[in-house]
Every structure is written in structure tokens, then in C-alpha cells.
mmCIF file as gemmi writes it, N, C-alpha and C atoms, coordinates in Angstrom:
data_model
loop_
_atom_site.group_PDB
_atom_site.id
_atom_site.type_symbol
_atom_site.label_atom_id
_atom_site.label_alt_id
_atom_site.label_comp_id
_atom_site.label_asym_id
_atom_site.label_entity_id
_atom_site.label_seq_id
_atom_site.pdbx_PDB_ins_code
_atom_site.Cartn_x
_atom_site.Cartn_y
_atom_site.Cartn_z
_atom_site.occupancy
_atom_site.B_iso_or_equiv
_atom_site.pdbx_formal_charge
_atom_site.auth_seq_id
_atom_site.auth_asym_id
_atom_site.pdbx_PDB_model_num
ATOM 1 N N . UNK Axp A 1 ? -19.989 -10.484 0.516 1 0 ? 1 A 1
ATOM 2 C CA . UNK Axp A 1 ? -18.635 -10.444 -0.004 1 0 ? 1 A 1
ATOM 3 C C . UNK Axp A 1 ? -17.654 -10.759 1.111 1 0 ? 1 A 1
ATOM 4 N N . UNK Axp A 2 ? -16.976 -11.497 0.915 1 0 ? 2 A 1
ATOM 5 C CA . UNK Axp A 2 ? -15.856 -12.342 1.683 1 0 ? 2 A 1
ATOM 6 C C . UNK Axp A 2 ? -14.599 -11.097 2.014 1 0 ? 2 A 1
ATOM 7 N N . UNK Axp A 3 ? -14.08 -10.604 3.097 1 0 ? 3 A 1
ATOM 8 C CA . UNK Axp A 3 ? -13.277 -9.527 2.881 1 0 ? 3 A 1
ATOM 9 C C . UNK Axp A 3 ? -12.185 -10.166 3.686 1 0 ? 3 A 1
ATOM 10 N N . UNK Axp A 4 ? -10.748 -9.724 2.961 1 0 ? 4 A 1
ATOM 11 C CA . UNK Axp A 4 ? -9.797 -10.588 3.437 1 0 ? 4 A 1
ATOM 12 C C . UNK Axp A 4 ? -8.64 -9.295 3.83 1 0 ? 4 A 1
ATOM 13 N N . UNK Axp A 5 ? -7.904 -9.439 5.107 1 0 ? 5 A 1
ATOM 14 C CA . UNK Axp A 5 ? -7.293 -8.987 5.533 1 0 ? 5 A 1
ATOM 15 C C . UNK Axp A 5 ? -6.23 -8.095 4.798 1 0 ? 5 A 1
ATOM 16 N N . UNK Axp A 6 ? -6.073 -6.913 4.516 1 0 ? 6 A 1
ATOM 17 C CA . UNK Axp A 6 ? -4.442 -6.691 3.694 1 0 ? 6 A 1
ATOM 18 C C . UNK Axp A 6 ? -3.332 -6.825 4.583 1 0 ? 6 A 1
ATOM 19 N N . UNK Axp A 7 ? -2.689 -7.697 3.551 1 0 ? 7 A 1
ATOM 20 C CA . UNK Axp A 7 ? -1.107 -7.889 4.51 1 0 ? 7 A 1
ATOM 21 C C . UNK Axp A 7 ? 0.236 -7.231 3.6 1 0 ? 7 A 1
ATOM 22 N N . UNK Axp A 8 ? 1.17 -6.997 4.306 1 0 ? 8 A 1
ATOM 23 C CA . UNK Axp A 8 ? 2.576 -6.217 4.037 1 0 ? 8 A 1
ATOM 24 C C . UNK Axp A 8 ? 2.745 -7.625 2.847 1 0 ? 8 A 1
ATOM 25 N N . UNK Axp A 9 ? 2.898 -8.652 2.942 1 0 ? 9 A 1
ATOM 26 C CA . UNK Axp A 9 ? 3.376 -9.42 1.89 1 0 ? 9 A 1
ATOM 27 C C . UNK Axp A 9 ? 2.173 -9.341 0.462 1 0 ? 9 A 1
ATOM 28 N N . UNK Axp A 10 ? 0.853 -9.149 0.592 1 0 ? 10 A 1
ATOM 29 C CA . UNK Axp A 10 ? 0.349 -9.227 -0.563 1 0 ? 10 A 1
ATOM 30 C C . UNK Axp A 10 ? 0.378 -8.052 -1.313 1 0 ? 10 A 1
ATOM 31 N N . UNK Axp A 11 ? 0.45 -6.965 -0.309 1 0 ? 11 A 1
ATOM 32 C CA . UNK Axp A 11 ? 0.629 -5.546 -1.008 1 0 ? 11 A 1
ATOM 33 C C . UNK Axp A 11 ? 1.903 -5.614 -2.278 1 0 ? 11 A 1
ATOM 34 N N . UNK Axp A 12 ? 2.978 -6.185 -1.271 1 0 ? 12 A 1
ATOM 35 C CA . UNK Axp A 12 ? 4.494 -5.79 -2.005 1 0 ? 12 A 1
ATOM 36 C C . UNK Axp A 12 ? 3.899 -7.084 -3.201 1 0 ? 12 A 1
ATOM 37 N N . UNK Axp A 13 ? 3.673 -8.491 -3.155 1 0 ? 13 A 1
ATOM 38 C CA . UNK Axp A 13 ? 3.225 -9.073 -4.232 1 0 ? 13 A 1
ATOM 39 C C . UNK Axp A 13 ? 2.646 -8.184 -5.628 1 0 ? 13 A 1
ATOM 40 N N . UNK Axp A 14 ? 1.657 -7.611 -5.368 1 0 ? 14 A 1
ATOM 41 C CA . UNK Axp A 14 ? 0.981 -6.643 -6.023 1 0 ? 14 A 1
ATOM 42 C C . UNK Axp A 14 ? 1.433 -5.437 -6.644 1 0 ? 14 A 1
ATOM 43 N N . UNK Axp A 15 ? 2.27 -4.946 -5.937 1 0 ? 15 A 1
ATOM 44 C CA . UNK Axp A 15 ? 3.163 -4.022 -6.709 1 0 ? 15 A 1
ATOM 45 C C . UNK Axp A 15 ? 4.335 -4.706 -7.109 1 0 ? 15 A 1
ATOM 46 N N . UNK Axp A 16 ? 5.077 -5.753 -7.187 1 0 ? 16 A 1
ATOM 47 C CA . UNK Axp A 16 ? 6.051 -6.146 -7.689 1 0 ? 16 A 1
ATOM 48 C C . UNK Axp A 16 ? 6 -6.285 -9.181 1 0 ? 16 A 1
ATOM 49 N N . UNK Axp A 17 ? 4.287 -7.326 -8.986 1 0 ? 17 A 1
ATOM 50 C CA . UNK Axp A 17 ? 3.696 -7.636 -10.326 1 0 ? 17 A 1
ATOM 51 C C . UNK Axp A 17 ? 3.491 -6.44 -11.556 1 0 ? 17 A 1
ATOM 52 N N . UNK Axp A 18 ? 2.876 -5.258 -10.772 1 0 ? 18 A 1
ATOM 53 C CA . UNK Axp A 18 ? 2.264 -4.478 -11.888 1 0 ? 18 A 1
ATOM 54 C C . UNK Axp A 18 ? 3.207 -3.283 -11.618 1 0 ? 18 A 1
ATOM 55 N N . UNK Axp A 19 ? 4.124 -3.2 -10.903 1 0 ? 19 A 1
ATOM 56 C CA . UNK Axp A 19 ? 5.165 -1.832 -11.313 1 0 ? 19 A 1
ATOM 57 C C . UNK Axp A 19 ? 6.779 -2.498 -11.485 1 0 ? 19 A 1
ATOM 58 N N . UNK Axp A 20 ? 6.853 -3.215 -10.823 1 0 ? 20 A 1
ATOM 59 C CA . UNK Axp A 20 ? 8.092 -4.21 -11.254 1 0 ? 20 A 1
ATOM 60 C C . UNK Axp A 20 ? 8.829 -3.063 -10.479 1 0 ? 20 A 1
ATOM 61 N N . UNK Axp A 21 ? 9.088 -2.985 -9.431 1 0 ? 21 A 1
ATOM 62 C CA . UNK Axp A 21 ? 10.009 -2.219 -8.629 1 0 ? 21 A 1
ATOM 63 C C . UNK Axp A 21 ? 11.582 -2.857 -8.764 1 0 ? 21 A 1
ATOM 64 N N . UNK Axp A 22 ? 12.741 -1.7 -8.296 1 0 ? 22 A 1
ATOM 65 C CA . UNK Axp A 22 ? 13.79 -1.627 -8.477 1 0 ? 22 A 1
ATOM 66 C C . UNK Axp A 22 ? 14.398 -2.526 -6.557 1 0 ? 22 A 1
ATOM 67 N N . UNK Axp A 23 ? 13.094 -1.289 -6.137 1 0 ? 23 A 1
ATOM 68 C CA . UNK Axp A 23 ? 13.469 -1.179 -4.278 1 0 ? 23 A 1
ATOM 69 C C . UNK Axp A 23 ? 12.591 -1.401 -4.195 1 0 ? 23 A 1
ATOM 70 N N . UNK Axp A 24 ? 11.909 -1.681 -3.483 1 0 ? 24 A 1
ATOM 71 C CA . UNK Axp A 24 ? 10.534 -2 -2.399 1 0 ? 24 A 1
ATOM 72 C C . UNK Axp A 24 ? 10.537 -2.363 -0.989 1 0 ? 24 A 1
ATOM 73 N N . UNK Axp A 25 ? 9.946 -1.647 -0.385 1 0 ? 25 A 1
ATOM 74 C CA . UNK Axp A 25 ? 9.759 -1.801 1.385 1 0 ? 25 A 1
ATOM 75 C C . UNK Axp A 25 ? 8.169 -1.642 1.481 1 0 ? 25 A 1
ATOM 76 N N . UNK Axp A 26 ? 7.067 -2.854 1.874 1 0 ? 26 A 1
ATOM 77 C CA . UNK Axp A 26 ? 6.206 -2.444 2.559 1 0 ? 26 A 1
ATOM 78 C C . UNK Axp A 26 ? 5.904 -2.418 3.893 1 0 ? 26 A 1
ATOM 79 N N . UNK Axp A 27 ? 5.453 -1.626 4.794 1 0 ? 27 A 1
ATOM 80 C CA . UNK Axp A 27 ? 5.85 -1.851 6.217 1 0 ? 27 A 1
ATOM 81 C C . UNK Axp A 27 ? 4.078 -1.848 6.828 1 0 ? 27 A 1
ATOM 82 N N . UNK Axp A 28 ? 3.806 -2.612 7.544 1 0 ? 28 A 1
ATOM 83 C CA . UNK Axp A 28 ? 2.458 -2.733 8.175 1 0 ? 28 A 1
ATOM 84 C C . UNK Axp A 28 ? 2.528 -1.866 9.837 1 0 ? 28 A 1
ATOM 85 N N . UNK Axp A 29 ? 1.719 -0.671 9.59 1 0 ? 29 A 1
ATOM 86 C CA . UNK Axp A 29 ? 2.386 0.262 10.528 1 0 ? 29 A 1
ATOM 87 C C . UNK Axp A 29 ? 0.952 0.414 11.213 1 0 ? 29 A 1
ATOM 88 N N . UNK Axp A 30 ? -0.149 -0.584 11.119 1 0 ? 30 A 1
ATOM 89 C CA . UNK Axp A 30 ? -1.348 -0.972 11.612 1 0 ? 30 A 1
ATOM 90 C C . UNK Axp A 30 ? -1.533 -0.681 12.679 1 0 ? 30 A 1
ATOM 91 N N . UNK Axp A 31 ? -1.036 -1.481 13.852 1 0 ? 31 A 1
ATOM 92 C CA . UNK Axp A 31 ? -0.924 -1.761 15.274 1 0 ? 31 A 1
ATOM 93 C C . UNK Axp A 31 ? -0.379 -0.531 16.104 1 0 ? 31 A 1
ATOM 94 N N . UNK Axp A 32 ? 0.195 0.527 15.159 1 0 ? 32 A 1
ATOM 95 C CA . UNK Axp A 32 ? 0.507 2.017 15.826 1 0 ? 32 A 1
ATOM 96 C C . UNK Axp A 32 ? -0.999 3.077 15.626 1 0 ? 32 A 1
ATOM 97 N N . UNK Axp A 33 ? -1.482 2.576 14.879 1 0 ? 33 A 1
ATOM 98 C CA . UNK Axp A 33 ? -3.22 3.24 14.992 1 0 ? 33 A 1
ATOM 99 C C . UNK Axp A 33 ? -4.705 2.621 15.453 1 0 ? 33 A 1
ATOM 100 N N . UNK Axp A 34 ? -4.283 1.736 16.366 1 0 ? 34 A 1
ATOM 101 C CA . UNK Axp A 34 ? -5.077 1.131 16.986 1 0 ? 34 A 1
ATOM 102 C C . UNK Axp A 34 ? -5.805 2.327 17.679 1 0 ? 34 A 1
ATOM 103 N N . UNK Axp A 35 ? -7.341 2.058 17.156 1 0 ? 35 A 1
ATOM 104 C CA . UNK Axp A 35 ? -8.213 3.03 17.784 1 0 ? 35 A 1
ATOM 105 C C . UNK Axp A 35 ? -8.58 4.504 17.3 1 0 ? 35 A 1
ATOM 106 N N . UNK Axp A 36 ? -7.878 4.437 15.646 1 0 ? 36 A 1
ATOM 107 C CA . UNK Axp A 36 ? -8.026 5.722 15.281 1 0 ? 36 A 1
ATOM 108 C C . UNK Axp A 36 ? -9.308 5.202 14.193 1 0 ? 36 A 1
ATOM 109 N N . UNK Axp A 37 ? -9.36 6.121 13.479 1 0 ? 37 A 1
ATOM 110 C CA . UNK Axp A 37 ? -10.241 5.98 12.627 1 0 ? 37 A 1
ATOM 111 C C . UNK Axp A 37 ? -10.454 5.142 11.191 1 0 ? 37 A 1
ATOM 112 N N . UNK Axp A 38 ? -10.623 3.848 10.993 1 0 ? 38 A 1
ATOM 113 C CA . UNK Axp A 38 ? -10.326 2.876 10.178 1 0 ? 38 A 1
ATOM 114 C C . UNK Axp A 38 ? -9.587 1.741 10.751 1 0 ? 38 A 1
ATOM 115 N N . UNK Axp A 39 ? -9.098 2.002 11.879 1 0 ? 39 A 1
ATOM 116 C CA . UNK Axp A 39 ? -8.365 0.389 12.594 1 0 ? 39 A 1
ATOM 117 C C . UNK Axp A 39 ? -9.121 -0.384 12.932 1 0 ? 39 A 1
ATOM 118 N N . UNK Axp A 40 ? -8.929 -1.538 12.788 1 0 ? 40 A 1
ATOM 119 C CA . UNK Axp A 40 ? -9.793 -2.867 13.098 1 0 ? 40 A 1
ATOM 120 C C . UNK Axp A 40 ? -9.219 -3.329 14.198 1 0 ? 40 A 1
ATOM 121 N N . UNK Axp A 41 ? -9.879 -4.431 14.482 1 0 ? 41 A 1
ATOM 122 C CA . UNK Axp A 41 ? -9.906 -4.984 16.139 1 0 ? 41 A 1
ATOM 123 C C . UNK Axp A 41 ? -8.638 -5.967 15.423 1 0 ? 41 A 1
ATOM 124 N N . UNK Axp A 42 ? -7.776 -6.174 14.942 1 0 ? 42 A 1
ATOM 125 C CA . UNK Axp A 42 ? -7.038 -7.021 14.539 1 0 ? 42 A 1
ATOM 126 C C . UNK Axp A 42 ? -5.683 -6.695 14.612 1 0 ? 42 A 1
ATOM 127 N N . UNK Axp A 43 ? -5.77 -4.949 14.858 1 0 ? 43 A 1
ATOM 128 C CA . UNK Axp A 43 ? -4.57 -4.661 14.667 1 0 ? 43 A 1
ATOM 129 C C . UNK Axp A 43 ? -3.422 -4.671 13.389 1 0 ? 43 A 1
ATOM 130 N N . UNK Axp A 44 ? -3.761 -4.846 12.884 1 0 ? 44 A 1
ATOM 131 C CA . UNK Axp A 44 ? -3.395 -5.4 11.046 1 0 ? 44 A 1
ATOM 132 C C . UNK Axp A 44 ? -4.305 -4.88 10.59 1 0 ? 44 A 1
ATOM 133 N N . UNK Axp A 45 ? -3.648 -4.85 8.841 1 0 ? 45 A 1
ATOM 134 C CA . UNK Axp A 45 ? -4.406 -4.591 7.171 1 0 ? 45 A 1
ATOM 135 C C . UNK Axp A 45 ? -4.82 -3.706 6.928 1 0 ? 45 A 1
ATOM 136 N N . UNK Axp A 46 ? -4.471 -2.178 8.167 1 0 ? 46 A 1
ATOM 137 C CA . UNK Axp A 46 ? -5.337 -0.722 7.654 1 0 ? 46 A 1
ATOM 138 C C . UNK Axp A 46 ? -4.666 0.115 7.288 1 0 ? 46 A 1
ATOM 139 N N . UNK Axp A 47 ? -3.456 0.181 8.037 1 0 ? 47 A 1
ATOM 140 C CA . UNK Axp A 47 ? -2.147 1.039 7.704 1 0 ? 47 A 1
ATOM 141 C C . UNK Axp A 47 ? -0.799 1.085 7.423 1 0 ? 47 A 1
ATOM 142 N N . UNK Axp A 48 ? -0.786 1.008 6.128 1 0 ? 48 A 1
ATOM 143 C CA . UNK Axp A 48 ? 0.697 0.862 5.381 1 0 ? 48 A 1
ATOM 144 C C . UNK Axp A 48 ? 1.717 1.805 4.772 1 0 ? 48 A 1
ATOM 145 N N . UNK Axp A 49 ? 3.075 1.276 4.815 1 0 ? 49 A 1
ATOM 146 C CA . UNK Axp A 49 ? 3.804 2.289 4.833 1 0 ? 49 A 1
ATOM 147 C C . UNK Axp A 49 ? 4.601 2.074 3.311 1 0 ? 49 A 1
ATOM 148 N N . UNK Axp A 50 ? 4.607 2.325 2.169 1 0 ? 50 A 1
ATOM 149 C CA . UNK Axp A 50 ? 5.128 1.948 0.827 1 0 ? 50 A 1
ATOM 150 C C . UNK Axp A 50 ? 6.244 2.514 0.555 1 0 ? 50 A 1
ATOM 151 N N . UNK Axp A 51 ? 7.462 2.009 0.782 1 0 ? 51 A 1
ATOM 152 C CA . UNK Axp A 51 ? 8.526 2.76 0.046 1 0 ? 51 A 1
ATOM 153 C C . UNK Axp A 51 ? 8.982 2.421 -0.984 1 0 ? 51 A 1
ATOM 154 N N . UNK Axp A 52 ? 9.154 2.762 -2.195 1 0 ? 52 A 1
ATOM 155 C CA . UNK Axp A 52 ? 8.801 2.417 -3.754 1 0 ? 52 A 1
ATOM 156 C C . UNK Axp A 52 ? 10.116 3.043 -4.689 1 0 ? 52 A 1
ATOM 157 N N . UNK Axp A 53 ? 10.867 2.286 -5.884 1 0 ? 53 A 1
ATOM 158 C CA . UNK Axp A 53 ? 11.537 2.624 -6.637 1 0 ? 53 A 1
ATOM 159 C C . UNK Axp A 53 ? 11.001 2.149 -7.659 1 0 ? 53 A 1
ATOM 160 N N . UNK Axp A 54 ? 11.049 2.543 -9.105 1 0 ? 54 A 1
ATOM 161 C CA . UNK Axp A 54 ? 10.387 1.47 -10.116 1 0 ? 54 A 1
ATOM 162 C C . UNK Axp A 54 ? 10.764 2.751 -11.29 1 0 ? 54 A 1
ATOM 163 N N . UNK Axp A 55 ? 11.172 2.285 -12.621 1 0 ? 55 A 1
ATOM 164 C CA . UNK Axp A 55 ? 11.787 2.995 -13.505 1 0 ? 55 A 1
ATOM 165 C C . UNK Axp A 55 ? 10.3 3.256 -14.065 1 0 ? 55 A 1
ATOM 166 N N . UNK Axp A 56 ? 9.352 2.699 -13.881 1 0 ? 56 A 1
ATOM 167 C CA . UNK Axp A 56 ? 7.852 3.76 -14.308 1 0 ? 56 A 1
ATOM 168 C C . UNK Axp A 56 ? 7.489 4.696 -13.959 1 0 ? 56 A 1
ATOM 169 N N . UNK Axp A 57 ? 8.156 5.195 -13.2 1 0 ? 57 A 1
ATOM 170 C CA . UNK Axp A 57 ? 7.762 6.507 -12.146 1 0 ? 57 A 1
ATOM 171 C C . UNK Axp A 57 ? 9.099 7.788 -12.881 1 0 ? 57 A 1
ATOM 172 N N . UNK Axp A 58 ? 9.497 7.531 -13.814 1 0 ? 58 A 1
ATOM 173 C CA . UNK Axp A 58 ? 10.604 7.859 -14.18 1 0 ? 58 A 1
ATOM 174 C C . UNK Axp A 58 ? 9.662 9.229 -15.339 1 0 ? 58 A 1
ATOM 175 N N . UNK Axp A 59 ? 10.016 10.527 -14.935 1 0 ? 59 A 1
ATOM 176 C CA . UNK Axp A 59 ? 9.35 11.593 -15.449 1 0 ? 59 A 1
ATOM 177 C C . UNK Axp A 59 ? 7.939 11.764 -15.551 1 0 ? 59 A 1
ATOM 178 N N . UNK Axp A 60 ? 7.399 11.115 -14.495 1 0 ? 60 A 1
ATOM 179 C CA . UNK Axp A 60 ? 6.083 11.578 -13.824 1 0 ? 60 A 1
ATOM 180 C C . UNK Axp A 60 ? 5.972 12.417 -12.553 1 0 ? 60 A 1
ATOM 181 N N . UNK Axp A 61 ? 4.896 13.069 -12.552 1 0 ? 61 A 1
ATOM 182 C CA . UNK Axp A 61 ? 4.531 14.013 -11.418 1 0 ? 61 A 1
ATOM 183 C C . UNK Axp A 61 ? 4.472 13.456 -10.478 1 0 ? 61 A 1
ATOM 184 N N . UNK Axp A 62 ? 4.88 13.649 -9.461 1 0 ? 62 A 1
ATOM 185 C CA . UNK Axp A 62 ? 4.629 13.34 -7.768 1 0 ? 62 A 1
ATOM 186 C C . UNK Axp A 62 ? 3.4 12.435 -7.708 1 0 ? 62 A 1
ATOM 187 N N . UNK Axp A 63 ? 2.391 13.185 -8.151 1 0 ? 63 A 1
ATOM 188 C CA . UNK Axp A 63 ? 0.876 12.9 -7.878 1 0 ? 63 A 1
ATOM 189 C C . UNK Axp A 63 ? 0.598 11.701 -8.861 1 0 ? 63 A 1
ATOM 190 N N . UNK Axp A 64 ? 1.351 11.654 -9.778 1 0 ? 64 A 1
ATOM 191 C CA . UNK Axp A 64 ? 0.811 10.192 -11.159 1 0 ? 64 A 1
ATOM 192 C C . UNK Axp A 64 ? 1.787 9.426 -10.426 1 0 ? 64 A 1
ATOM 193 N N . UNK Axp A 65 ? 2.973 9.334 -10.03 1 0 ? 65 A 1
ATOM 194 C CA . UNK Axp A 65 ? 3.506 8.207 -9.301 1 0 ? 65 A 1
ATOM 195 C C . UNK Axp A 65 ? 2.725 7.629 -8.049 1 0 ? 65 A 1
ATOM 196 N N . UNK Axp A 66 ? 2.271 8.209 -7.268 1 0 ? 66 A 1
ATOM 197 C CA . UNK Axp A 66 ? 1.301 8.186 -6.378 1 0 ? 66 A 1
ATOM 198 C C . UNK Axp A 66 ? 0.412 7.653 -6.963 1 0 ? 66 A 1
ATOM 199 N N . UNK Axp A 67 ? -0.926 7.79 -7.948 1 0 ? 67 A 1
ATOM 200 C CA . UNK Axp A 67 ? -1.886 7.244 -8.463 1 0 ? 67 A 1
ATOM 201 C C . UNK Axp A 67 ? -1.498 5.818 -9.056 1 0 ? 67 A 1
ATOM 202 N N . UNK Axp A 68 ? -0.382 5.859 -9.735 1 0 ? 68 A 1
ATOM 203 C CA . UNK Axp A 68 ? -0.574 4.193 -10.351 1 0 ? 68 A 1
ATOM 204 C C . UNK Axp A 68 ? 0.126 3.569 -9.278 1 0 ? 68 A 1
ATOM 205 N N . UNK Axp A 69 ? 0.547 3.766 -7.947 1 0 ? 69 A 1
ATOM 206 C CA . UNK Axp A 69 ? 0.628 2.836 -6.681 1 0 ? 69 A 1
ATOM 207 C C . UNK Axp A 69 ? -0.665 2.784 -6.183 1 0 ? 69 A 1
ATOM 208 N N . UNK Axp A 70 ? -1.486 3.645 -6.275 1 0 ? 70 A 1
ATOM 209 C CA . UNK Axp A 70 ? -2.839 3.582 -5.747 1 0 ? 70 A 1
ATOM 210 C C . UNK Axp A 70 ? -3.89 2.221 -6.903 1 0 ? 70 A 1
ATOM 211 N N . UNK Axp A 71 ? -3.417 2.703 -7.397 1 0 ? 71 A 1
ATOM 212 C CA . UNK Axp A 71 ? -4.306 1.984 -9.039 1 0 ? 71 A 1
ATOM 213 C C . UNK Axp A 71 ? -4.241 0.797 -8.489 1 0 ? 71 A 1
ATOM 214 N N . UNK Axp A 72 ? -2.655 0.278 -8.454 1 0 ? 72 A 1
ATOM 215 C CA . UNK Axp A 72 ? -2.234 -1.13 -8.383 1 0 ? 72 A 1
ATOM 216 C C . UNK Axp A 72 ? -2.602 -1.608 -6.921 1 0 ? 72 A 1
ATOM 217 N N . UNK Axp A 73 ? -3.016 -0.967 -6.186 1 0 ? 73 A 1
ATOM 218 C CA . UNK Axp A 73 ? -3.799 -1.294 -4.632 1 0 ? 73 A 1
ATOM 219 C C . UNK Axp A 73 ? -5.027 -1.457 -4.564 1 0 ? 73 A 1
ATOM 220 N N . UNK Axp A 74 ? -5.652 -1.233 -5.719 1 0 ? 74 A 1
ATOM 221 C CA . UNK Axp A 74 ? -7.347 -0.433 -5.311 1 0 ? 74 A 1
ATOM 222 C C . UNK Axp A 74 ? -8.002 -1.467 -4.663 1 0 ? 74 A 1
ATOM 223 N N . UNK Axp A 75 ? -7.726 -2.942 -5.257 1 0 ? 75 A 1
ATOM 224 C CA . UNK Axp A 75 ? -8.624 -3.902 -4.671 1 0 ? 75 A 1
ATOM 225 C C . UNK Axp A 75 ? -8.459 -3.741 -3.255 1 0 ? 75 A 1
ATOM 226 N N . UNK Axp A 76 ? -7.615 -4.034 -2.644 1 0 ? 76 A 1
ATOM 227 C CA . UNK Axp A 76 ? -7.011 -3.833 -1.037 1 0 ? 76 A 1
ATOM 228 C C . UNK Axp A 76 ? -7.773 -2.709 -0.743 1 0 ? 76 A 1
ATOM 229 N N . UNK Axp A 77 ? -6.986 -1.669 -1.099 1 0 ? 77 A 1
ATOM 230 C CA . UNK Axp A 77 ? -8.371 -0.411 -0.335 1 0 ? 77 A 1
ATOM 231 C C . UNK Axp A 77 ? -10.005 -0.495 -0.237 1 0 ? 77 A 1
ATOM 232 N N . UNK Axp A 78 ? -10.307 -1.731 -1.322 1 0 ? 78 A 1
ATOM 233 C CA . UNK Axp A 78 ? -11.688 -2.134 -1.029 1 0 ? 78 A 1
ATOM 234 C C . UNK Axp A 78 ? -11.779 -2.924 -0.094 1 0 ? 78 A 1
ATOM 235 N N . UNK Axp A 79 ? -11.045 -3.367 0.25 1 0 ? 79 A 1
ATOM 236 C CA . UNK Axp A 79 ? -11.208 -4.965 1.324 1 0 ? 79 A 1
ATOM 237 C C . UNK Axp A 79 ? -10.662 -3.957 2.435 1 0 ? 79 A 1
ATOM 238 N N . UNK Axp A 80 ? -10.584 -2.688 2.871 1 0 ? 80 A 1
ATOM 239 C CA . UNK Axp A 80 ? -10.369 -2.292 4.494 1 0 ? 80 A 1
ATOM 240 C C . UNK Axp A 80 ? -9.047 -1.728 4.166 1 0 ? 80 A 1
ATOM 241 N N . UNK Axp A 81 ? -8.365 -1.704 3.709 1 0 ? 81 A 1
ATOM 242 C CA . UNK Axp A 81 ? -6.678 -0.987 3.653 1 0 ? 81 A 1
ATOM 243 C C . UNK Axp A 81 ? -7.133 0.354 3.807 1 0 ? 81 A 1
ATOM 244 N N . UNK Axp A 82 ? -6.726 0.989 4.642 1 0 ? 82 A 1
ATOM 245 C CA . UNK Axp A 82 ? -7.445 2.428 5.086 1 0 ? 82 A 1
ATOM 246 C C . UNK Axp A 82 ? -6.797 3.79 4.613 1 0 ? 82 A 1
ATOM 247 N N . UNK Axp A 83 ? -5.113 3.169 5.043 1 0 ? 83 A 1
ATOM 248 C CA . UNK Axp A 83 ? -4.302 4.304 5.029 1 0 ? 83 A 1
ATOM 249 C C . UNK Axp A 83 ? -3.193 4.16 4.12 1 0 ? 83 A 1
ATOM 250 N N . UNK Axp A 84 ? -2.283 4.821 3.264 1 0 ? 84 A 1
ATOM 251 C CA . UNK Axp A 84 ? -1.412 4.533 2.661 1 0 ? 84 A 1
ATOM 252 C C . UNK Axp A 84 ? -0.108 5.667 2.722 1 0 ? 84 A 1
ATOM 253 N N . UNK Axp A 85 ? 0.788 5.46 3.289 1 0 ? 85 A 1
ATOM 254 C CA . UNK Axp A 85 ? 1.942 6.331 3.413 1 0 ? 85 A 1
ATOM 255 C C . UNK Axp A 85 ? 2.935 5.994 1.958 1 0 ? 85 A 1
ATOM 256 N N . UNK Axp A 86 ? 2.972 6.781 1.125 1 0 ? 86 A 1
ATOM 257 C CA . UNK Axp A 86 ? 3.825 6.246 0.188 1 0 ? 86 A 1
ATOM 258 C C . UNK Axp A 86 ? 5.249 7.307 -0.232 1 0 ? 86 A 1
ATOM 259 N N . UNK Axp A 87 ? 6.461 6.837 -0.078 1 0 ? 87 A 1
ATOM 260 C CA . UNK Axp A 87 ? 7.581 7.431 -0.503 1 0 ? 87 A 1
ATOM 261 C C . UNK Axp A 87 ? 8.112 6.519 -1.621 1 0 ? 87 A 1
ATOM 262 N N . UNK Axp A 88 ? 8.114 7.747 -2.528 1 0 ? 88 A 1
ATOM 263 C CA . UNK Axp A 88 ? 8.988 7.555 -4.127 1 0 ? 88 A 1
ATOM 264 C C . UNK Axp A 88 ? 10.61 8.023 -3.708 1 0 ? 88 A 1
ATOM 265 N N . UNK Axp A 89 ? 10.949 6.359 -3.741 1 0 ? 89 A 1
ATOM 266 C CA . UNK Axp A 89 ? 12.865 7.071 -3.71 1 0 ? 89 A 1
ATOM 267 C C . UNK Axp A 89 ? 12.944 6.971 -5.036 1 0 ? 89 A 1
């Protein structure tokens, strides 16, 4: 299986598509965990930072807003995306 890098632009692609955000910030915060546990020699695609608005998140629990950003990532977390920091404004 061919495994392809996650980047700050395909992430936000990906959630644009399937949550249709209001706000969106993804930030590739990779290269500050160089050497921890899940960083690649690349420095990139393990650790991201999601800051998220989207009127679907609108009278859900903390934890279900969280899950369908996860949902809409899963492929990425298969291909090496390690870490996910996510804030619901």
C-alpha cells in the first residue's frame, strides 16, 4: 500500500468537503515533535492542529463534534497522521 504524506492543505480540503466549515484553520505543527513518538523523518504529516467552525456541530456534545472531525480524517490517520489537536470555536 502506497502511503502518502498528510498535508495541512488536504486535511482542510477534506473537511471543507464533508463538514462545510464556517472558519477553518489547519496548522501542521509536525516539525515541533520531531522525535517524539509517531514523527517521521520528514518532519511533516503527523501532527495537526484543527481549528473548526461548521453549523453541524451545532447542539452536539464536545465528544460527537470531535468524532465526525475524526470520521472525516480517518483515511489520513491511516496513512501516518498521528496526532490531532482539535478546537471547536
Amino acid at each position: 500500500m502506497h502511503t502518502i504524506v498528510p498535508t495541512a492543505q488536504a486535511l482542510a480540503e477534506r473537511l471543507r468537503s464533508r463538514l462545510q466549515p464556517t472558519e477553518l484553520e489547519v496548522i501542521d505543527e509536525s516539525a515541533a515533535h520531531a522525535g517524539h513518538a509517531g514523527a517521521n523523518a520528514s518532519g511533516r504529516g503527523t501532527h495537526f492542529r484543527v481549528r473548526i467552525a461548521a453549523p453541524i456541530f451545532a447542539g452536539k456534545s464536545r465528544v460527537a463534534q470531535h468524532r465526525l472531525v475524526y470520521d472525516a480524517l480517518q483515511d489520513f490517520i491511516a496513512q501516518g497522521l498521528h496526532a490531532l489537536a482539535i478546537e471547536i470555536l
